[in-house]
Short mmCIF file of the C-alpha atoms (twelve columns), coordinates in Angstrom:
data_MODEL
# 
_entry.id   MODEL 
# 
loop_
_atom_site.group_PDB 
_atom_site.id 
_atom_site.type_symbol 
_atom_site.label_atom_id 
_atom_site.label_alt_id 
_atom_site.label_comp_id 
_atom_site.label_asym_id 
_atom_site.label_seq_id 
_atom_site.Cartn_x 
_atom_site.Cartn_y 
_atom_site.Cartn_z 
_atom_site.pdbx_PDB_model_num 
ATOM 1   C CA . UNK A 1   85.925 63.588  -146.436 1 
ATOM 2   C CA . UNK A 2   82.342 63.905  -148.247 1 
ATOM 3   C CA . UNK A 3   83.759 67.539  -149.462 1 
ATOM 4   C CA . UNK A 4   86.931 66.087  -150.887 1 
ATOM 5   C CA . UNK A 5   84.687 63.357  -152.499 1 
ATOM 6   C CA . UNK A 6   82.584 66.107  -154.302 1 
ATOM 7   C CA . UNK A 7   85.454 68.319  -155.094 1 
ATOM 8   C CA . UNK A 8   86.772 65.244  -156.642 1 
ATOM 9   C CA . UNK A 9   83.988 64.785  -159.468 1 
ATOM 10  C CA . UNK A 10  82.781 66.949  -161.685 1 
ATOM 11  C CA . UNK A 11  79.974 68.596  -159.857 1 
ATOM 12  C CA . UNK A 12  81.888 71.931  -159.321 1 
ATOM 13  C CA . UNK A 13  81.873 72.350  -162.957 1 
ATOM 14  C CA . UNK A 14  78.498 71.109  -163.609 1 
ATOM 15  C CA . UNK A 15  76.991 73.849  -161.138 1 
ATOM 16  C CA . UNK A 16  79.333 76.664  -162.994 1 
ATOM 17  C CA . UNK A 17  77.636 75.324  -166.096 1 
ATOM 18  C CA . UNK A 18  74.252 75.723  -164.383 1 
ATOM 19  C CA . UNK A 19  74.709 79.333  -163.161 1 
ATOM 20  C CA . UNK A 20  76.003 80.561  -166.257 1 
ATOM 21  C CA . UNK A 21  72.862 78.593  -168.191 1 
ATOM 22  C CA . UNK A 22  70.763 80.526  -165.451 1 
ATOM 23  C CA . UNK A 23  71.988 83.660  -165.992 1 
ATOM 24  C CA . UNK A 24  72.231 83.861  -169.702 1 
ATOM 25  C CA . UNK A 25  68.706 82.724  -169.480 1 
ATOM 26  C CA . UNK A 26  67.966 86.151  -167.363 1 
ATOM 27  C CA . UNK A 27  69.731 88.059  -170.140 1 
ATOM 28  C CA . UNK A 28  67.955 86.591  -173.318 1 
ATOM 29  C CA . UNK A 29  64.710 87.033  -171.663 1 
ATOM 30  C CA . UNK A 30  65.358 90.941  -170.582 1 
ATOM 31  C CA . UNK A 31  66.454 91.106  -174.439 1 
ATOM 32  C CA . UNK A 32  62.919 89.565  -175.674 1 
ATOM 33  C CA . UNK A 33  61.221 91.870  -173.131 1 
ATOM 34  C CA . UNK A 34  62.478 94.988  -174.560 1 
ATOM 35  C CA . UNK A 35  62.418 93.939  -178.548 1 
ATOM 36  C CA . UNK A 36  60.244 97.107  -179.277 1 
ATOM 37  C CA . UNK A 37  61.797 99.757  -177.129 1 
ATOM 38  C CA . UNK A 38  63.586 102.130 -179.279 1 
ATOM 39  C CA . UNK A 39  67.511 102.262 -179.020 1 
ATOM 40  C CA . UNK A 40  67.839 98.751  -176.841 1 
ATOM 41  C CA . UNK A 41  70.974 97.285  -177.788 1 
ATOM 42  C CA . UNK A 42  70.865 93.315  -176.694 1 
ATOM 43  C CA . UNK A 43  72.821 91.851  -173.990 1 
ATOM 44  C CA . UNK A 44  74.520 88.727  -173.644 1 
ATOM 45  C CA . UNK A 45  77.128 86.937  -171.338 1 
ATOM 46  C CA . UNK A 46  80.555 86.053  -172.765 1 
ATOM 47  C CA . UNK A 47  79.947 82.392  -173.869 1 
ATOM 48  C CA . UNK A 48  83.537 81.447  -175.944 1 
ATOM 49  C CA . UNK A 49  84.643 83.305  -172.505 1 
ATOM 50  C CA . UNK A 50  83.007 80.727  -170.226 1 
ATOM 51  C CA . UNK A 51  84.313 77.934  -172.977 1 
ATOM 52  C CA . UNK A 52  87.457 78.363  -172.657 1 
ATOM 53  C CA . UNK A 53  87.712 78.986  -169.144 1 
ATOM 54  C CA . UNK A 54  85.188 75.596  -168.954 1 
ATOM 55  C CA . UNK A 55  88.038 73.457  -171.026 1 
ATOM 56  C CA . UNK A 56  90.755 75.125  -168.629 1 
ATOM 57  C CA . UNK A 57  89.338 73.809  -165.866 1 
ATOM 58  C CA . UNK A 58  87.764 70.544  -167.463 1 
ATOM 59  C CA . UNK A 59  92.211 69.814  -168.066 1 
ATOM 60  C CA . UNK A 60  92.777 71.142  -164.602 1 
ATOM 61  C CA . UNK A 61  90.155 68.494  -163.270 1 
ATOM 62  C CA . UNK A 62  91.276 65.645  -165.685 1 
ATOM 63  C CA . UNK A 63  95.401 66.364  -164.651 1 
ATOM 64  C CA . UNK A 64  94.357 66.819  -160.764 1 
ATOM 65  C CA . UNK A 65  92.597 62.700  -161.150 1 
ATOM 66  C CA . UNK A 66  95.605 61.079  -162.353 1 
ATOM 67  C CA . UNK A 67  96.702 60.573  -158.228 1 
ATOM 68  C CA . UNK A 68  93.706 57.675  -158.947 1 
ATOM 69  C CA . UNK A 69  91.189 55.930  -156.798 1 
ATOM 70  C CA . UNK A 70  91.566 54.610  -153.368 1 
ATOM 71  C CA . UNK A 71  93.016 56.259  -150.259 1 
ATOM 72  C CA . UNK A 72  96.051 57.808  -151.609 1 
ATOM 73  C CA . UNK A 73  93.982 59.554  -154.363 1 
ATOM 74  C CA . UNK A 74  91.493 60.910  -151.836 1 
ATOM 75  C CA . UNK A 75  94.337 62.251  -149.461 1 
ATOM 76  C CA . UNK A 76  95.897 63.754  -152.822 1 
ATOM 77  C CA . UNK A 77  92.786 65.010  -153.701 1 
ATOM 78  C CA . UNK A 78  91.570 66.412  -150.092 1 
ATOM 79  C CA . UNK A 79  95.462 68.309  -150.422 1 
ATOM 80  C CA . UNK A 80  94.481 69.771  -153.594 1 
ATOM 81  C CA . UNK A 81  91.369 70.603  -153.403 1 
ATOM 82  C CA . UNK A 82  92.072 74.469  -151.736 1 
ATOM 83  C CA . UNK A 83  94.271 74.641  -154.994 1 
ATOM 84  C CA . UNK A 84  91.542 73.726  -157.191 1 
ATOM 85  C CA . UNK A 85  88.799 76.145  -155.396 1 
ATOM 86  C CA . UNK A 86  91.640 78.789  -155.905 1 
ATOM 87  C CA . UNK A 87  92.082 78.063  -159.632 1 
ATOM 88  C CA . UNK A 88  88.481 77.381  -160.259 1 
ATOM 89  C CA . UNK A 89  87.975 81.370  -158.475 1 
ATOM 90  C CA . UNK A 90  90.145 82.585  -160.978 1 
ATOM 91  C CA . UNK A 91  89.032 80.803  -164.047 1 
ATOM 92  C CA . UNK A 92  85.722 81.515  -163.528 1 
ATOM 93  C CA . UNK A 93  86.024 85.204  -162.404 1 
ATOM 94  C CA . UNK A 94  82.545 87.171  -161.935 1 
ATOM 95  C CA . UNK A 95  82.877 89.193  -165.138 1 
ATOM 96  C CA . UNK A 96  82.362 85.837  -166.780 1 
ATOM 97  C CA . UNK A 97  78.483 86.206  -165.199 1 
ATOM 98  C CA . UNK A 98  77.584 89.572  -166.281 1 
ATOM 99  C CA . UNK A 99  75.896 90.900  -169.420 1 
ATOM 100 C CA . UNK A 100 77.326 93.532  -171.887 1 
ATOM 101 C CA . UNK A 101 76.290 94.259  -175.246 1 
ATOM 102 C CA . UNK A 102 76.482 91.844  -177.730 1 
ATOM 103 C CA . UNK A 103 77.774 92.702  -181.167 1 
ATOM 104 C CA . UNK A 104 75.366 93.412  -183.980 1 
ATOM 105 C CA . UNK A 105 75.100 90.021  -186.012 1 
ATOM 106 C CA . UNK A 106 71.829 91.042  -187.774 1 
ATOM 107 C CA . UNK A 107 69.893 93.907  -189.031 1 
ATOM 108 C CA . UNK A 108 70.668 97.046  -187.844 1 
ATOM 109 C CA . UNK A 109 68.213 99.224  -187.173 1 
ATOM 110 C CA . UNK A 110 67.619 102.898 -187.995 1 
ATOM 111 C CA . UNK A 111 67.779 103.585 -184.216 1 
ATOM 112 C CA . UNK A 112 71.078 101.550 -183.708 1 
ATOM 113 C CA . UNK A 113 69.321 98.765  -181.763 1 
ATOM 114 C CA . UNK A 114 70.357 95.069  -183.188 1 
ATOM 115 C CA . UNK A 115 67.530 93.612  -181.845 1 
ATOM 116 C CA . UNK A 116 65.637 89.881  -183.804 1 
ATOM 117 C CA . UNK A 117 62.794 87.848  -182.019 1 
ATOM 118 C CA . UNK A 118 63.863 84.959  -184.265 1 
ATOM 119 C CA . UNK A 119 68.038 85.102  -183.177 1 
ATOM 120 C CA . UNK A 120 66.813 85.567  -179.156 1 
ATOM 121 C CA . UNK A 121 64.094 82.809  -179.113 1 
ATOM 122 C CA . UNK A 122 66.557 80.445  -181.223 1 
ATOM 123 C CA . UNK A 123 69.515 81.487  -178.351 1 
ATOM 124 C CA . UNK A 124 66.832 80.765  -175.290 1 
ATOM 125 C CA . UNK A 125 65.656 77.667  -176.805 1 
ATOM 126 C CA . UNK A 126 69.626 76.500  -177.318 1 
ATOM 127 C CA . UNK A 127 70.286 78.093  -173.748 1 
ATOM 128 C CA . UNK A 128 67.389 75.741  -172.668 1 
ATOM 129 C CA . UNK A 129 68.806 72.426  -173.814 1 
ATOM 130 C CA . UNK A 130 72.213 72.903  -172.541 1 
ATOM 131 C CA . UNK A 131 70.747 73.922  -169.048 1 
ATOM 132 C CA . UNK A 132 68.462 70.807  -169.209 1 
ATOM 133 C CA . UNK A 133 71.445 68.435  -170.113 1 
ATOM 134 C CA . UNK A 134 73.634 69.855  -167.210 1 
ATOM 135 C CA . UNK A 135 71.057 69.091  -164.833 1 
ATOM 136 C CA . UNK A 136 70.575 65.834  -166.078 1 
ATOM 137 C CA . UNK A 137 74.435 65.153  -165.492 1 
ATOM 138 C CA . UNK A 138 74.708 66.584  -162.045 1 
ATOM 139 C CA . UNK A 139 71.552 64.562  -161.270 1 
ATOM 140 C CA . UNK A 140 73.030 61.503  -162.808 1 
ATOM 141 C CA . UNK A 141 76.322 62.641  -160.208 1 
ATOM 142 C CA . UNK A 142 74.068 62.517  -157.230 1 
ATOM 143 C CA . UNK A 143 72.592 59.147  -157.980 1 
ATOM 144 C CA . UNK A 144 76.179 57.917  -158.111 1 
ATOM 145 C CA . UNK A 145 77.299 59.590  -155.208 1 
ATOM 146 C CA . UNK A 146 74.078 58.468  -153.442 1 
ATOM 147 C CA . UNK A 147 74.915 55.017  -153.796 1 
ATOM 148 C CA . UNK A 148 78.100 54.886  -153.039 1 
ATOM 149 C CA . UNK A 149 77.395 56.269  -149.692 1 
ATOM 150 C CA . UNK A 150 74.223 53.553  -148.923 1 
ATOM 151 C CA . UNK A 151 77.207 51.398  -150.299 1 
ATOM 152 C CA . UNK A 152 74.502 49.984  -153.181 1 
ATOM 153 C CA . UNK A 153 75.614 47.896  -156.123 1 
# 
């Protein structure tokens, strides 16, 4: 019952949203470790990838719902919810988590790397923000599903 209830909210998504903030955090930071090496060409993790697949399942989430609140929307949810961990599996597939090289958006250098301290600390910093705001909404998620289980106002 507690599993349908999470299943049910948006908490699946939020965590997504915090692994993919975590590991595109690993990525930017391997790219700032190796701005001087010769011939590095900077990673990144597909983020209009992850967008997309985010608003596909953000729809999915919103359409699954519309059974609303109560009983009967918990029993449709409980029946959905291995159709929802199926769909969220492939909408999120694991290539969606690993780095590849990122195009060149900058200067080019002589040795074909496309590496900028300024465009990598400006893409942590962003990276940062979003990460922080996710984990202010899943924490926000827990409150509420913290007092509705001590049954607080």
């Amino acid at each position: 019952m507690l599993q349908s209830l999470m299943e049910s909210s948006y908490l699946p998504l939020l965590e997504k949203m915090a692994v993919f903030g975590e590991k595109r955090q690993e990525v930017i930071a391997g790219n700032i470790a190796n701005i001087d090496t010769p011939y590095y060409k900077t990673q990144d993790l597909d983020v209009a990838g992850f967008q997309d697949a985010l608003k596909k399942a953000v729809s999915l989430k919103s359409g699954s719902s519309e059974s609303g609140y109560g009983l009967p929307g918990l029993i449709s949810e409980t029946m959905n919810s291995a159709q929802n961990n199926k769909s969220m599996s492939q909408l999120f597939p694991e290539e969606l988590f690993q780095a590849a090289d990122s195009a060149s958006k900058n200067i080019t250098f002589h040795d074909a790397s496309n590496r900028s301290i300024e465009h990598e600390i400006m893409e942590m910093t962003k990276n940062k923000l979003q990460q922080g705001f996710v984990v202010g909404l899943m924490t926000a998620q827990m409150d509420l599903l913290q007092a509705v289980i001590s049954e607080r106002p």
